[in-house]
C-alpha positions in Angstrom: -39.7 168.4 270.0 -36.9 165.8 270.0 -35.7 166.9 273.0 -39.0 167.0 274.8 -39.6 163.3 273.5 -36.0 162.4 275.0 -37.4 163.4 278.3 -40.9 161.5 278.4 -38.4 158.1 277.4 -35.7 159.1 280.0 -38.8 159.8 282.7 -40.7 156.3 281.5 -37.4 154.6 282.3 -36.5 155.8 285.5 -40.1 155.2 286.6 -39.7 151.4 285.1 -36.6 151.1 287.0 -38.1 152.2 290.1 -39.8 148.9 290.5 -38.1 146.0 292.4 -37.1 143.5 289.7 -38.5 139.9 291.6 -36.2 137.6 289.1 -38.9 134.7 289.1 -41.7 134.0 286.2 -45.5 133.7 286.9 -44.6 129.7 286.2 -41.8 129.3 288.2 -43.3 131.2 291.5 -46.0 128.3 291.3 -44.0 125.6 290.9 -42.4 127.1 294.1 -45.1 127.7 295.8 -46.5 123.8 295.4 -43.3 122.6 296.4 -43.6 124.3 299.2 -47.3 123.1 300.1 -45.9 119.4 299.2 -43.4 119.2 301.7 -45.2 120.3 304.6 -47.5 117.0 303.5 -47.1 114.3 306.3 -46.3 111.4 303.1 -43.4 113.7 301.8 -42.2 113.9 305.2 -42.0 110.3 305.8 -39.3 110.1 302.3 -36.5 109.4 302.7 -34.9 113.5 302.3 -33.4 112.0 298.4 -36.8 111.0 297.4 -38.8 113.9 298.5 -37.8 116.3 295.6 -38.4 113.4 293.2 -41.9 112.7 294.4 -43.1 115.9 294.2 -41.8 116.7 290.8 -43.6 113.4 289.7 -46.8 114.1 291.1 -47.0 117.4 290.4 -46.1 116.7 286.6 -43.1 118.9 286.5 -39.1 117.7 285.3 -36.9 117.6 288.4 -34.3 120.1 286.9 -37.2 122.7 286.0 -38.6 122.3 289.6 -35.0 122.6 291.2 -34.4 125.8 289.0 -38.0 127.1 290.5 -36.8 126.1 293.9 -33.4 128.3 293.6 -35.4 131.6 292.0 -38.1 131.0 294.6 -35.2 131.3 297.6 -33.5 134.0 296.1 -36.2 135.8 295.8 -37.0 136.6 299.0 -40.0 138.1 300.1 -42.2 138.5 296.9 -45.1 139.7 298.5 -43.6 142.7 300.1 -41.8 143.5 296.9 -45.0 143.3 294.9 -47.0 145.5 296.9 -43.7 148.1 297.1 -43.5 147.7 293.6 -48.0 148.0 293.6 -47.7 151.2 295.5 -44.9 152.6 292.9 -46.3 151.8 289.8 -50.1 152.9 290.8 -48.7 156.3 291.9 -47.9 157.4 288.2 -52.3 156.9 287.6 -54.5 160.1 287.2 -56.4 158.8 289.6 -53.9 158.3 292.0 -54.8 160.2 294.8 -58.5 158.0 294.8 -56.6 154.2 295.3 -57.7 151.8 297.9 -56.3 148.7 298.9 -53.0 147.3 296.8 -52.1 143.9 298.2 -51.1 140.3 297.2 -52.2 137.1 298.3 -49.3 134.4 298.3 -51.2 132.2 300.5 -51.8 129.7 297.2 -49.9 128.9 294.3 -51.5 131.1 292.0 -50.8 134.8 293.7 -53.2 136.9 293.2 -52.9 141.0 293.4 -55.8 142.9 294.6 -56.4 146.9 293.0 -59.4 148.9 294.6 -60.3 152.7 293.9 -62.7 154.9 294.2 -64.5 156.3 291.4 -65.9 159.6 290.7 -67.3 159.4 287.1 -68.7 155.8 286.2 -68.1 156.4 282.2 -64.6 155.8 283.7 -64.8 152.7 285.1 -63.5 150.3 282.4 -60.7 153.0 281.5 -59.0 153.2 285.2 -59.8 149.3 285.4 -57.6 148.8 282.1 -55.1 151.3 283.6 -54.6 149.3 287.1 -54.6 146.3 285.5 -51.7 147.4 283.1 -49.8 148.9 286.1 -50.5 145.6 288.0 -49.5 143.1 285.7 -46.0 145.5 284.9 -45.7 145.7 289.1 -46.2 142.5 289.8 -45.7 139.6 286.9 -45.8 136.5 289.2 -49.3 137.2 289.7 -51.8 134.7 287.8 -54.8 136.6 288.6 -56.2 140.6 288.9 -58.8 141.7 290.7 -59.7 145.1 290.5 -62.7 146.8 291.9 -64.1 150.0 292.4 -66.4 151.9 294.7 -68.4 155.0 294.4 -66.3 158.3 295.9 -69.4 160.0 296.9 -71.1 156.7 298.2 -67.8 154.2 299.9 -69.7 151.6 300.7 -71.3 151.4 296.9 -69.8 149.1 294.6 -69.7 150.3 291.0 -67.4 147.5 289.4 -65.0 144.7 289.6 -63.5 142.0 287.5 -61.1 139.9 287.1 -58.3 139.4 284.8 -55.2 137.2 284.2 -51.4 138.4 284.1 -51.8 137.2 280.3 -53.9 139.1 279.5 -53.1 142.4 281.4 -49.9 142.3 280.1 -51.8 143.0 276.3 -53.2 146.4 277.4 -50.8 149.2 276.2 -50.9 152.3 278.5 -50.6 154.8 275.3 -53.8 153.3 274.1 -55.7 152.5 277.1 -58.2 155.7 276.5 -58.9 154.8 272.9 -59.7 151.4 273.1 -60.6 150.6 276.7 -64.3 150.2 275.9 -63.7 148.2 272.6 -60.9 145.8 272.5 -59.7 145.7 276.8 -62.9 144.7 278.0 -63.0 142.1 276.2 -59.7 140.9 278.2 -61.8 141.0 281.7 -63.6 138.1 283.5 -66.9 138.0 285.8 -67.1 141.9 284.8 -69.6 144.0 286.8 -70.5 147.1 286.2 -73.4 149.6 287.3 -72.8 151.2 283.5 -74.1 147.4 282.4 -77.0 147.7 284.9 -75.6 144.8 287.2 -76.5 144.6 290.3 -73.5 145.3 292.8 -75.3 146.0 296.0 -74.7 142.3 297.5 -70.8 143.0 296.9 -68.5 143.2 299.6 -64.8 142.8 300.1 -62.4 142.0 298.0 -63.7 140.5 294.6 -63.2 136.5 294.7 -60.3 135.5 292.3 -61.7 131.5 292.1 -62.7 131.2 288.2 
C-alpha cells in the first residue's frame, strides 16, 4: 500500500510539473496589463518618457516600485496566453471527461484575463461535478486569470446548452480535486456566479457562445 501511495504522489507531481510555471500573480498581470493600456493613451504619450511611469502609477492607485516590479514579471513573462492555454490543454487532459472538452482559451485582451472551459455533457446529474473539476484544473493551469467561465452543452444535442457559470480564480482555487465528488452539490456551488443549469429548470435555449465574464 505504501508503495502504491508513493506512486499516485510521484504521478500527481510529475503531472503538476508538466504545467508551464508563468512567474507572475493574478495582481501583478493586471497591473501589467493597465500599464500597458495607459501608455498607448495619447496624454501619457505627450509626458515627458520620466513622468509617464509616475502618472500612471498615480492614477491608477498603485506605488511606483510595485508597478515597476509588475512591469519586469509582465516582460519576462512572455507570452501568457499561449502558456495558459498549453498549460489549459495539459491540465484538462487528466479529467474523466476528457475526451468530451471543447474550447480552452484565454482572453488577455483586458486587464482581468479571463479563461474560457466548454464540454459536452452526457449525464446532466453531472454537470456541477465536471464544472467544479474544470474550474479546479483551470484555476491550477492558469492563476493569472481573474475570472472562469465554464459551460457545457448537451453531447447528444451540440447546439443545446445545459449549463454555464462563472467563477473567480479565488474561489476556484478553494475546490480540492479529492473532494470534488462529495461535495460538488453542497459546498462548490456555492462558489459559482450567474449559475445556469437545466437541472434548476433555467432556461438556456437563448445561450450562445461563450458565457459573458462581465459581473
Amino acid at each position: 500500500m505504501v508503495r502504491i501511495a508513493s506512486l499516485v504522489v510521484i504521478t500527481f507531481a510529475l503531472q503538476a510539473s508538466a504545467l508551464e510555471p508563468l512567474n507572475i500573480t493574478e495582481e501583478e498581470f493586471k497591473m501589467y496589463q493597465q500599464f500597458r493600456a495607459a501608455s498607448s493613451d495619447e496624454r501619457v504619450q505627450a509626458m515627458k518618457p520620466e513622468a509617464r511611469l509616475p502618472a500612471i502609477a498615480k492614477d491608477a492607485g498603485f506605488k511606483l516600485k510595485d508597478l515597476q516590479a509588475a512591469i519586469t514579471k509582465g516582460e519576462a513573462a512572455g507570452d501568457v496566453k499561449a502558456k495558459c492555454e498549453a498549460n489549459l490543454k495539459e491540465a484538462m487532459a487528466t479529467l474523466e471527461f476528457a475526451s468530451r472538452l471543447g474550447r480552452l482559451e484565454l482572453d488577455t485582451s483586458a486587464a482581468q484575463a479571463v479563461a474560457y472551459v466548454q464540454w459536452f455533457n452526457e449525464e446532466p446529474k453531472d454537470l456541477i461535478v465536471e464544472a467544479s473539476f474544470a474550474a479546479a484544473k483551470a484555476a491550477e493551469a492558469c492563476p493569472i486569470a481573474s475570472t472562469i467561465a465554464v459551460w457545457a452543452q448537451s453531447k447528444a444535442n451540440p447546439k443545446q446548452r445545459v449549463f454555464q457559470a462563472l467563477i473567480g480564480v479565488g474561489g476556484a482555487g478553494r475546490i480540492k480535486l479529492d473532494k470534488v465528488k462529495d461535495f460538488a452539490e453542497t459546498r462548490y456551488v456555492k462558489l459559482f456566479e450567474k449559475l445556469k443549469s437545466v437541472n434548476n429548470g433555467d432556461d438556456l435555449s437563448a445561450e450562445a457562445g461563450a458565457p459573458s465574464a462581465k459581473p
